[in-house]
VEXDREN-2710 file (C-alpha; in Angstrom, 1 decimal):
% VEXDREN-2710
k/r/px/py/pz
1/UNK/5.6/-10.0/-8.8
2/UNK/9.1/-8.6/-9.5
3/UNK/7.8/-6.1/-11.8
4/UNK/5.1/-4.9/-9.5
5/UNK/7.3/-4.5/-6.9
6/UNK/9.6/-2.6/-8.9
7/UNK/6.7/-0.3/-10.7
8/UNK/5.3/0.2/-7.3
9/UNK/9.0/1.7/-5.9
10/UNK/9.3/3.5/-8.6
11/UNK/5.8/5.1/-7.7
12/UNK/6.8/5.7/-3.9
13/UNK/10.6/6.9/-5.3
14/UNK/8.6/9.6/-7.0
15/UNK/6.3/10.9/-4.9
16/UNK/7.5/10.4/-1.3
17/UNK/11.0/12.0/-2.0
18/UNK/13.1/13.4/1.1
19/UNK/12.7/17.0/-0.2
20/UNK/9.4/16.9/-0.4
21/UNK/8.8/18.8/-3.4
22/UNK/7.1/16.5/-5.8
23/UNK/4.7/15.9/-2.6
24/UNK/4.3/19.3/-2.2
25/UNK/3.5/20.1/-5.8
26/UNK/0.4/17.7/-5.5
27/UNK/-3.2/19.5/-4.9
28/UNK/-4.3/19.1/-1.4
29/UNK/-7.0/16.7/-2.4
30/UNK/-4.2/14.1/-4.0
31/UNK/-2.3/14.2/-0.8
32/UNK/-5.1/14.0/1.2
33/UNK/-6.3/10.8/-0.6
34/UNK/-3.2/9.2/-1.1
35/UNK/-0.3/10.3/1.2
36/UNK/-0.9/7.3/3.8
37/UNK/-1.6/4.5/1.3
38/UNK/1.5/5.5/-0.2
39/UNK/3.6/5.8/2.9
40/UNK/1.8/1.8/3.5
41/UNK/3.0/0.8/0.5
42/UNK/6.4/2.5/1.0
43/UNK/6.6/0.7/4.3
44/UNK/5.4/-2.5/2.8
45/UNK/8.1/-2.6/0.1
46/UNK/10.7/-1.5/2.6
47/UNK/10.2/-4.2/5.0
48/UNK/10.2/-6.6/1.8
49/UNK/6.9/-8.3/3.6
50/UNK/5.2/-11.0/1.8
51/UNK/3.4/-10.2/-2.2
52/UNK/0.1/-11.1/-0.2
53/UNK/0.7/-7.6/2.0
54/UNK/2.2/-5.7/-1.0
55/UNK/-0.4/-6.4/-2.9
56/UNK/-3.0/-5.1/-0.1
57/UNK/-1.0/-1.8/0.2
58/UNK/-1.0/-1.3/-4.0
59/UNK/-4.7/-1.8/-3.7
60/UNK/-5.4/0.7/-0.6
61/UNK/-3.3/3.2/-3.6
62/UNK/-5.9/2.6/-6.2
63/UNK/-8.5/2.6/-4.3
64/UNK/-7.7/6.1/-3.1
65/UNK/-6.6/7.1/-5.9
66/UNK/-10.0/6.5/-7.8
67/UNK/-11.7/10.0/-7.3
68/UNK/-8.5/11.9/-7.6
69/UNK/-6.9/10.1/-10.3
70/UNK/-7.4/12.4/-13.4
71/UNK/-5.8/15.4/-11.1
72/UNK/-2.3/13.0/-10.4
73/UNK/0.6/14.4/-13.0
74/UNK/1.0/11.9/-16.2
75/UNK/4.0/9.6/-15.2
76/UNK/2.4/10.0/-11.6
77/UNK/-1.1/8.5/-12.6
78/UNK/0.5/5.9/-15.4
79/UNK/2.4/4.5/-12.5
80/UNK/-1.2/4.0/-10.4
81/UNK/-3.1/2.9/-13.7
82/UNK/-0.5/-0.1/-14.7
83/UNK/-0.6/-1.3/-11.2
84/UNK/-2.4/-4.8/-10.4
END
């Protein structure tokens, strides 16, 4: 579980930045789908809550993510693809 916690924060780290411009660089269709479940997830691994509740948040991310997956930047979707 240690190394989904840490592939998922590395996922947040990347996306939800405090400059915003990896966000911003996203089409509006990605952010659309995935800007909550990632700010869940973010949340989640923030307030170190159980796995059970991480692990909830990393699939409300894929699932999202399944229709806009192939439009994500490489490191971006490899991130989403090698989580559980």
């Amino acid at each position: 579980m240690d190394a989904v916690r840490r592939t998922a924060s590395t996922l947040v780290d990347l996306v939800l930045t405090d400059d915003y411009v990896y966000l911003d660089a996203l089409t509006d269709d990605v952010q659309s789908e995935l800007l909550t479940p990632l700010a869940m997830l973010s949340e989640a691994l923030d307030d170190r809550v159980d796995d059970a509740l991480v692990i909830a948040a990393i699939r409300a991310v894929k699932s999202s993510s399944q229709g806009v997956l192939a439009q994500c930047p490489p490191q971006m979707r490899a991130l989403i693809e090698s989580l559980p």
